[in-house]
N, CA, C and O of each residue as an XYZ file, in Angstrom:
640
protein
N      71.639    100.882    112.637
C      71.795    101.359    111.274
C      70.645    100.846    110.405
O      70.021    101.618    109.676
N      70.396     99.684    110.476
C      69.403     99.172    109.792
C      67.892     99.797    109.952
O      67.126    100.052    109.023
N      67.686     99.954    111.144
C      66.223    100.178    111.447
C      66.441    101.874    111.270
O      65.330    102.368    111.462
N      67.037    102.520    111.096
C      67.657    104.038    110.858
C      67.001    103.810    109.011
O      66.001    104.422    108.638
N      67.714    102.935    108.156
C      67.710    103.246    106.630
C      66.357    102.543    106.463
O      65.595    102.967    105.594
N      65.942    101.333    107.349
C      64.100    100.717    107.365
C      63.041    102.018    107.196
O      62.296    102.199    106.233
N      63.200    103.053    108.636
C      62.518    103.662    108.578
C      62.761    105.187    107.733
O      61.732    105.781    107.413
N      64.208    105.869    107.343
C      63.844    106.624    106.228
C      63.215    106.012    105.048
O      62.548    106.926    104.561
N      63.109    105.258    104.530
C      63.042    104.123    102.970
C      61.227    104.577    103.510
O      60.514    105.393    102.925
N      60.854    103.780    104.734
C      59.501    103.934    104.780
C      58.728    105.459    104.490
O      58.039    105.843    103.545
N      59.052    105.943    105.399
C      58.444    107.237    105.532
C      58.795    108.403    104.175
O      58.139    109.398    103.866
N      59.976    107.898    103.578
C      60.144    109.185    102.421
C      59.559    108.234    100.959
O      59.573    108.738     99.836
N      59.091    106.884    101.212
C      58.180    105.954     99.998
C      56.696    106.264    100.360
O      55.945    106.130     99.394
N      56.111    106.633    101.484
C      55.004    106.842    102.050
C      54.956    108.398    102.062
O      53.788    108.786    102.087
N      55.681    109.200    102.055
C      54.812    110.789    101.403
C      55.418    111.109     99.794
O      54.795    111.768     98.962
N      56.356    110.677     99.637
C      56.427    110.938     98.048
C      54.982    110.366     97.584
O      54.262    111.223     97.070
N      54.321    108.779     97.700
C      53.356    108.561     97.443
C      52.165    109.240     97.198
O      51.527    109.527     96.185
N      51.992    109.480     98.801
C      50.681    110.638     98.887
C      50.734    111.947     98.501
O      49.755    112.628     98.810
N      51.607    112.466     97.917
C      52.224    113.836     97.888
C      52.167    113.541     96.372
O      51.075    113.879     95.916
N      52.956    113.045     95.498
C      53.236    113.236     94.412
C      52.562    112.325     93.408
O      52.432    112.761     92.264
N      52.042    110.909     93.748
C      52.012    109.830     92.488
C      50.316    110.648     92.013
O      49.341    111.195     92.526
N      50.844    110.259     90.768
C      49.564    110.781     89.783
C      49.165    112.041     89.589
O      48.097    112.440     89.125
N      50.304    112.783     90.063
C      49.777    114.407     90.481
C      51.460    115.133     89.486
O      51.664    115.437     88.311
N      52.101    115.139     90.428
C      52.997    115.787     89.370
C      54.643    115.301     90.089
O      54.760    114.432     90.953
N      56.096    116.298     89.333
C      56.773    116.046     89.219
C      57.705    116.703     90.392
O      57.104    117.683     90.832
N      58.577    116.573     90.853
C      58.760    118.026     91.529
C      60.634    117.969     91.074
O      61.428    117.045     91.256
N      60.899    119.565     90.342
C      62.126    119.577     89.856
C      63.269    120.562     91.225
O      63.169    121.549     91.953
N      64.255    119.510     90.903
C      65.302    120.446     91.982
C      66.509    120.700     91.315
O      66.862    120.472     90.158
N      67.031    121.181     92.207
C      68.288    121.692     91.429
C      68.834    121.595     89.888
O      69.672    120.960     89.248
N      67.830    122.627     89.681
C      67.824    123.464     87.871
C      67.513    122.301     87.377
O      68.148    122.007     86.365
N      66.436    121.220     87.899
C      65.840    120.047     87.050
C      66.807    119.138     86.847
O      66.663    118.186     86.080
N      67.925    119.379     87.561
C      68.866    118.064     87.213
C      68.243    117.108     87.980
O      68.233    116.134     87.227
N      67.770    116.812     88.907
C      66.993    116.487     90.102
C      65.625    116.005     89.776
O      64.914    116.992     89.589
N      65.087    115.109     89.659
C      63.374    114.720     89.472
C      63.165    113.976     90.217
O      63.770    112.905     90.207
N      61.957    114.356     91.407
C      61.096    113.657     92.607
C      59.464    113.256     91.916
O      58.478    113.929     91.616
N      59.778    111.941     91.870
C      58.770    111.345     90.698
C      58.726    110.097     91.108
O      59.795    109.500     91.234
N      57.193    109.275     91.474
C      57.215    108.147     91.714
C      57.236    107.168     90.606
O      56.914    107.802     89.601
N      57.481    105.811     90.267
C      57.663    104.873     89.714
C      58.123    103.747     90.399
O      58.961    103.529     91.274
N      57.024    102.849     89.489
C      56.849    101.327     90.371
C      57.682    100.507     89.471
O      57.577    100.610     88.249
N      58.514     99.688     90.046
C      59.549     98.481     89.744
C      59.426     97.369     90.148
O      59.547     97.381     91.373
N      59.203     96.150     89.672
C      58.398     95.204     90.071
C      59.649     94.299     89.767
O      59.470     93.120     90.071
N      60.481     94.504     89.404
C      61.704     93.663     88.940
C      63.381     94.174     90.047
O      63.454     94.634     91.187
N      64.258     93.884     89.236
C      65.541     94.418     90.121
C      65.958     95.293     89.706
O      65.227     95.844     88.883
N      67.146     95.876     89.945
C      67.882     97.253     89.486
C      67.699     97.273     88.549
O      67.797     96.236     87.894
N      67.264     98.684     87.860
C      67.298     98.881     86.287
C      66.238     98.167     85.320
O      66.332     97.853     84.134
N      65.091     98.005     86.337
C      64.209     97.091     85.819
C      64.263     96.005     85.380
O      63.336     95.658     84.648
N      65.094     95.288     85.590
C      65.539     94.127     85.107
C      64.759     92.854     85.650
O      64.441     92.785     86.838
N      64.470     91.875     84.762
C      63.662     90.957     85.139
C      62.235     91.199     85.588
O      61.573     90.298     86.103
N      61.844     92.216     85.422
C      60.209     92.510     85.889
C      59.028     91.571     86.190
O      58.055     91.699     86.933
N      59.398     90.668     85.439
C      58.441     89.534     85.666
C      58.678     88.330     86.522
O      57.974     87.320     86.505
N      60.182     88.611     87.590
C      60.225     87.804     88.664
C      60.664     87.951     89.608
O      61.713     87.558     90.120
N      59.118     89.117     90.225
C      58.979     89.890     91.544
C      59.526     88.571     92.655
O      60.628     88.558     93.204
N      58.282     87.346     92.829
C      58.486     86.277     93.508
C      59.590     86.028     93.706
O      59.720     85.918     94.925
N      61.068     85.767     92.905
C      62.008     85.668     92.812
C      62.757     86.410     93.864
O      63.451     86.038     94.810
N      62.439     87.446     93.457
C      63.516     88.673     94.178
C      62.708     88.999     95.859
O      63.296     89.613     96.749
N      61.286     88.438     96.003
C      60.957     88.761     97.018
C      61.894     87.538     97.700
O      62.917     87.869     98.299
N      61.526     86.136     97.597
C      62.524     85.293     98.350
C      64.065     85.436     98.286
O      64.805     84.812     99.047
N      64.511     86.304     97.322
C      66.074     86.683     97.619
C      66.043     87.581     98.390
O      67.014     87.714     99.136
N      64.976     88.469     98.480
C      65.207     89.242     99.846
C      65.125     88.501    101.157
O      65.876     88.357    102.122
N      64.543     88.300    100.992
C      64.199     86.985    102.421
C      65.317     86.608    103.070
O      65.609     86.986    104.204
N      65.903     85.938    102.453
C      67.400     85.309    101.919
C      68.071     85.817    102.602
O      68.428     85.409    103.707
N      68.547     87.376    101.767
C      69.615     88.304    102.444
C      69.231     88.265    103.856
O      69.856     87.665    104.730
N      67.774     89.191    104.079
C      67.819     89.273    105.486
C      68.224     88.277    106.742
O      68.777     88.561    107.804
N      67.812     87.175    106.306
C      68.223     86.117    107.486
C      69.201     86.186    107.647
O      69.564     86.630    108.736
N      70.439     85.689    106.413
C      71.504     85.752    106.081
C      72.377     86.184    106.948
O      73.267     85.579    107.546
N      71.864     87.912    106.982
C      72.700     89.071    107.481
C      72.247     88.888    108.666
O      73.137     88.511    109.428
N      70.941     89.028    109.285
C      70.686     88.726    110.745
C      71.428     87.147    111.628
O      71.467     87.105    112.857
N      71.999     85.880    110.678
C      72.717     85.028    111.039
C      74.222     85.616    111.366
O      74.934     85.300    112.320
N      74.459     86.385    110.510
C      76.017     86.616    110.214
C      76.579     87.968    111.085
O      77.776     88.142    111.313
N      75.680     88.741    111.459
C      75.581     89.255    112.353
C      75.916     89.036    113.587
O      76.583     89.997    113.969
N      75.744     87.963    114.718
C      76.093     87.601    115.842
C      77.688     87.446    115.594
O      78.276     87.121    116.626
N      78.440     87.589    114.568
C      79.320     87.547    114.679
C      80.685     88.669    114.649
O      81.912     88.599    114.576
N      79.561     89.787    114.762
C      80.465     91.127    114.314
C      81.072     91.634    115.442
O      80.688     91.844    116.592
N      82.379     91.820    114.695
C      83.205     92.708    115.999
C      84.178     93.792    115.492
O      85.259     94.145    115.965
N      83.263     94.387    114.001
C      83.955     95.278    113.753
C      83.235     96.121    113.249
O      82.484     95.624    112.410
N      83.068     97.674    113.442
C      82.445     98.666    113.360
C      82.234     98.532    111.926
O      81.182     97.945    111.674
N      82.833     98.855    111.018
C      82.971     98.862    109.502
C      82.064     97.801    108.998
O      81.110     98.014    108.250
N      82.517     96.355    109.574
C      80.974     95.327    108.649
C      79.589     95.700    109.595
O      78.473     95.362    109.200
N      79.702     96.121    110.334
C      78.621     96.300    111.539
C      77.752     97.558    110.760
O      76.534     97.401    110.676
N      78.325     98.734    110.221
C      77.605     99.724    108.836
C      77.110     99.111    108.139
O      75.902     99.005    107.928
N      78.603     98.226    107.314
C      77.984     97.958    105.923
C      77.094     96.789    106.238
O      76.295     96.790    105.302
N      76.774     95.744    107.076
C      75.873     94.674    107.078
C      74.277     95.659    107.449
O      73.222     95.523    106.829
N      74.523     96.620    108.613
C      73.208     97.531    108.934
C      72.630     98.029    107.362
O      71.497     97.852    106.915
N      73.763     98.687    106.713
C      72.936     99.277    105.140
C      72.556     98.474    104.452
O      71.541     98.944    103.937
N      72.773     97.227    103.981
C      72.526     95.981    103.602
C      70.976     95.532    104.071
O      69.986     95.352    103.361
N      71.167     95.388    105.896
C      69.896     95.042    106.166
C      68.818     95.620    105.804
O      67.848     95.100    105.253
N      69.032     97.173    106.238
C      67.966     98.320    105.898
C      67.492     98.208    104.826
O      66.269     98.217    104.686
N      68.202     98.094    103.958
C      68.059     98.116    102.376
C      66.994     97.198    102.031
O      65.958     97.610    101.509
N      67.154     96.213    102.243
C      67.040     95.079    101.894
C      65.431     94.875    102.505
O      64.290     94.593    102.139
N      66.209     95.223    103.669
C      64.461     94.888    104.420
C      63.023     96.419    103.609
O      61.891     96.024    103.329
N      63.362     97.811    103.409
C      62.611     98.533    102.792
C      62.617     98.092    101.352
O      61.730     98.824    100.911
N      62.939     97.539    100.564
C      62.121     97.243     99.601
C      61.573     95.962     99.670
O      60.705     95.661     98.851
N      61.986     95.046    100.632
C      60.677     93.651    100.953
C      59.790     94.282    101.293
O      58.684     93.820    101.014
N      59.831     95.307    101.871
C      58.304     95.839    102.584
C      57.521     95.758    101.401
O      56.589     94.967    101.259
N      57.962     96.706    100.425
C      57.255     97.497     99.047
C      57.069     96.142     98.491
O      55.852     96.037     98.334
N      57.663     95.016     98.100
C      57.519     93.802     97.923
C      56.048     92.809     98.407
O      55.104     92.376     97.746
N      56.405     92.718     99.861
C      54.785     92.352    100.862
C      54.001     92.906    100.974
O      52.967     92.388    101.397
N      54.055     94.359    100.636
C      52.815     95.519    101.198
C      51.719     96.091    100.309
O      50.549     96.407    100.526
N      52.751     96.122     98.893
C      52.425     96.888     97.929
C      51.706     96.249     97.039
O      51.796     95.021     97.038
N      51.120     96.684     96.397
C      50.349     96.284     95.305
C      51.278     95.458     94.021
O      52.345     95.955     93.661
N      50.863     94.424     93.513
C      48.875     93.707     93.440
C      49.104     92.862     94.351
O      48.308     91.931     94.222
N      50.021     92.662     95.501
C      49.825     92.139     96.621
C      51.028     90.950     96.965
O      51.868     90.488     96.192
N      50.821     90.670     98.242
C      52.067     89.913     98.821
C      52.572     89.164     98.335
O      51.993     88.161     97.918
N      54.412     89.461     98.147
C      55.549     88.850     97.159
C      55.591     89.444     95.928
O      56.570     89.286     95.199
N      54.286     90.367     95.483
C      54.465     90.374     94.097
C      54.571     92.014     93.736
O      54.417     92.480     92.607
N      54.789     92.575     94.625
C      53.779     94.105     94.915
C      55.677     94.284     94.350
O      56.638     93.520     94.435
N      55.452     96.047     93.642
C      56.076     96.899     93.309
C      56.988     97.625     94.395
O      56.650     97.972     95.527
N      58.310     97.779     93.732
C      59.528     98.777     94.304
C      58.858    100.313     94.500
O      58.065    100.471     93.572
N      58.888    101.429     95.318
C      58.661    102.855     94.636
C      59.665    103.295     94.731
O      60.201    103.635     95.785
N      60.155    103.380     93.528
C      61.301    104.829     93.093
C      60.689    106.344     92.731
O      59.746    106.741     92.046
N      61.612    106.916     93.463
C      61.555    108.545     93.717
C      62.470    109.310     93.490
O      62.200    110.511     93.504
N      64.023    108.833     93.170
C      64.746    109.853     92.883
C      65.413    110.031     91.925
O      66.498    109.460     92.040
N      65.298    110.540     91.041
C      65.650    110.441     89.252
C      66.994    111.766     89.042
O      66.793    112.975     89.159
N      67.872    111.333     88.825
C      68.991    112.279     88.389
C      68.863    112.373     86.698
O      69.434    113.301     86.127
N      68.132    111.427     85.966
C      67.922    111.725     84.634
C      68.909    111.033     83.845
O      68.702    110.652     82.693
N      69.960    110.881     84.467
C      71.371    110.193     83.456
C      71.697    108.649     84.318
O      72.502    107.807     83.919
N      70.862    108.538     85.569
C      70.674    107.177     85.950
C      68.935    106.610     86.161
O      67.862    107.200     86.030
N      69.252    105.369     86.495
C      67.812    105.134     86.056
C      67.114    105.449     88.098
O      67.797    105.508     89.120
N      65.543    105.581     87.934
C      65.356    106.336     89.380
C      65.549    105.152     90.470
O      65.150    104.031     90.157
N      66.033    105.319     91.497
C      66.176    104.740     92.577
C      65.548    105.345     94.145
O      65.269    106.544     94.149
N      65.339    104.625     95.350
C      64.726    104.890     96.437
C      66.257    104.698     97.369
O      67.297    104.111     97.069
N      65.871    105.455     98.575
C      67.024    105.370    100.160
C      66.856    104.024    100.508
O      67.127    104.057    101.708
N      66.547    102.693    100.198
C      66.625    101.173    100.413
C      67.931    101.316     99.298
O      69.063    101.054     99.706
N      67.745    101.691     98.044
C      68.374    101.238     96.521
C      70.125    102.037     96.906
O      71.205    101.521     96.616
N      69.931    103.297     97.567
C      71.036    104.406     98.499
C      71.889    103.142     99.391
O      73.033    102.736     99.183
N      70.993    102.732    100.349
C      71.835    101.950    101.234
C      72.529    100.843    100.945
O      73.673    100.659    101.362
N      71.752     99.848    100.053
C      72.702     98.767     99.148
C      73.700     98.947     98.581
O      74.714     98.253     98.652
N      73.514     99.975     97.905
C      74.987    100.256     97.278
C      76.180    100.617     98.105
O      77.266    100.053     97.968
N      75.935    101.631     99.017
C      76.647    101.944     99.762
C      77.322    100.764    100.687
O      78.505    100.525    100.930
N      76.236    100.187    101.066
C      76.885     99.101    102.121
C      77.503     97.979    101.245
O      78.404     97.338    101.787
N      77.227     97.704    100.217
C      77.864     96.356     99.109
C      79.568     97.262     98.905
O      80.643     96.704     99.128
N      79.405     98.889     98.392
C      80.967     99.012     98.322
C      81.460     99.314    100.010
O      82.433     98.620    100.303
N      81.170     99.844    100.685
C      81.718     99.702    101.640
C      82.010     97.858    102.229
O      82.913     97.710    103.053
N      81.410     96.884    101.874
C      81.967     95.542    102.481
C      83.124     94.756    101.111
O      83.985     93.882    101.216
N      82.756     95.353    100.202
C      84.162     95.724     98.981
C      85.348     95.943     99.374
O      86.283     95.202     99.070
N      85.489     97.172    100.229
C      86.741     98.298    100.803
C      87.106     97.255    101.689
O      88.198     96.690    101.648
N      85.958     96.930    102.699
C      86.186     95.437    104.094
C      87.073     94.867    103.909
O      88.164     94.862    104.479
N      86.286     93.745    102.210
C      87.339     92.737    101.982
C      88.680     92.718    101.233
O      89.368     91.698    101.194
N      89.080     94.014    100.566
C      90.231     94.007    100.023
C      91.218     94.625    101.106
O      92.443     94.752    101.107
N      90.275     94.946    101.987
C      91.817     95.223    102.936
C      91.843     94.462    103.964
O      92.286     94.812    105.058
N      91.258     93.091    103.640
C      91.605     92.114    104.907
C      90.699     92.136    106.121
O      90.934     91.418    107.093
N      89.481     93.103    106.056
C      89.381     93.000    107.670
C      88.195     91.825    107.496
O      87.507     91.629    106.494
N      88.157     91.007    108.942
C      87.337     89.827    108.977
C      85.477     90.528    109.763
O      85.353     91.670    110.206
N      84.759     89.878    109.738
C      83.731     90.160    110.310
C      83.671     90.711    112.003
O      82.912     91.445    112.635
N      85.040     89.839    112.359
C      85.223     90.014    113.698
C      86.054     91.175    114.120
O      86.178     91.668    115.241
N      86.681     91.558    112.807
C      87.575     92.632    113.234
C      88.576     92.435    112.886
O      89.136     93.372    112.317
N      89.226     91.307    113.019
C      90.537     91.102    112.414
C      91.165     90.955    111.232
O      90.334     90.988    110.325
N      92.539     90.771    110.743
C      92.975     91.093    109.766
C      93.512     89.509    109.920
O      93.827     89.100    111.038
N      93.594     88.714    108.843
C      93.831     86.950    108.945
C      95.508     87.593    108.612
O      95.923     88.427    107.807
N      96.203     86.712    109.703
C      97.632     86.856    109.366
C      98.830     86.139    108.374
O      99.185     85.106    108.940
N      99.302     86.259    107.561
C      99.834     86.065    106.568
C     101.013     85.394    106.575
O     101.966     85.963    107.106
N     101.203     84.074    106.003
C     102.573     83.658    106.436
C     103.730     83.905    105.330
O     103.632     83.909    104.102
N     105.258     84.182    106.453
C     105.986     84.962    105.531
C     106.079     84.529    104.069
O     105.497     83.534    103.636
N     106.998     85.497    103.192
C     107.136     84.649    102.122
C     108.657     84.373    102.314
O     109.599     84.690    103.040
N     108.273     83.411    100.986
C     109.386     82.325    101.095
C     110.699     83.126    100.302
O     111.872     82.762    100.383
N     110.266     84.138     99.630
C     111.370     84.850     98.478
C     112.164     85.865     99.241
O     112.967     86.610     98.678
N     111.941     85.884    100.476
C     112.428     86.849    101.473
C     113.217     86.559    102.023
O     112.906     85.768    102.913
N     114.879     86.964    101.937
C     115.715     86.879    102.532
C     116.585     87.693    103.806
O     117.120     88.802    103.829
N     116.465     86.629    104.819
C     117.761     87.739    106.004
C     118.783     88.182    105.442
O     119.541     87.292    105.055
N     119.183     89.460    105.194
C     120.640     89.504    105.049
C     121.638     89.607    106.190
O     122.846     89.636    105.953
């Protein structure tokens, strides 16, 4: 899953690039839709812009994190949501290390603008997705391994 959302994130940040930055806009569906590059050097929503460094070592972070926590999966469901997580996570470190004005400090590329949210990339797609899907995980009990932790009775419960 991960290396699935690594390499869309790459390849659709690498021709929107060459295809569109500095050139023009491209409108879809009746312009609700705008394919438009923009660089983010900060976190969601532009936030914090001025502490790329920051967010490059929180990426860092995650990834290990998830690649530690990982050896421990035995359930399809965190095994998605940790893969979208990774993916995620790992395509915008790329844009982070790769990108300009250079390693740790280099810019997000966002490409997909609905107009009534602010624009986001298929790294920015998979985080979300995989953060509410390990949401759904934990309110219904399931463990990394698969299991559901078992509950001891309650006490207000009577045999009749």
């Amino acid at each position: 899953m991960a290396a699935v959302v690594l390499a869309l994130d790459v390849v659709t940040k690498v021709v929107v690039v060459a295809e569109l930055e500095g050139r023009r806009t491209l409108e879809l569906l009746g312009g609700q839709l705008l394919i438009r590059v923009s660089r983010n050097p900060g976190a969601a929503f532009s936030f914090a812009e001025g502490a790329t460094l920051l967010f490059t070592a929180i990426a860092i972070t995650v990834v290990v994190v998830i690649l530690r926590v990982s050896r421990r999966l035995g359930s399809t469901g965190w095994a998605v949501s940790l893969g979208l997580l990774l993916g995620g996570a790992s395509g915008n470190l790329v844009d982070r290390l790769l990108r300009s004005p250079g390693p740790g400090r280099g810019a997000v590329v966002d490409f997909i603008d609905f107009q009534v949210w602010p624009s986001f990339n298929v790294a920015d797609s998979a985080i979300v997705t995989g953060g509410l899907l390990a949401v759904l995980l934990s309110t219904r009990g399931i463990e990394l391994d698969g299991t559901r932790p078992r509950h001891a009775p309650r006490s207000d419960v009577h045999d009749a």
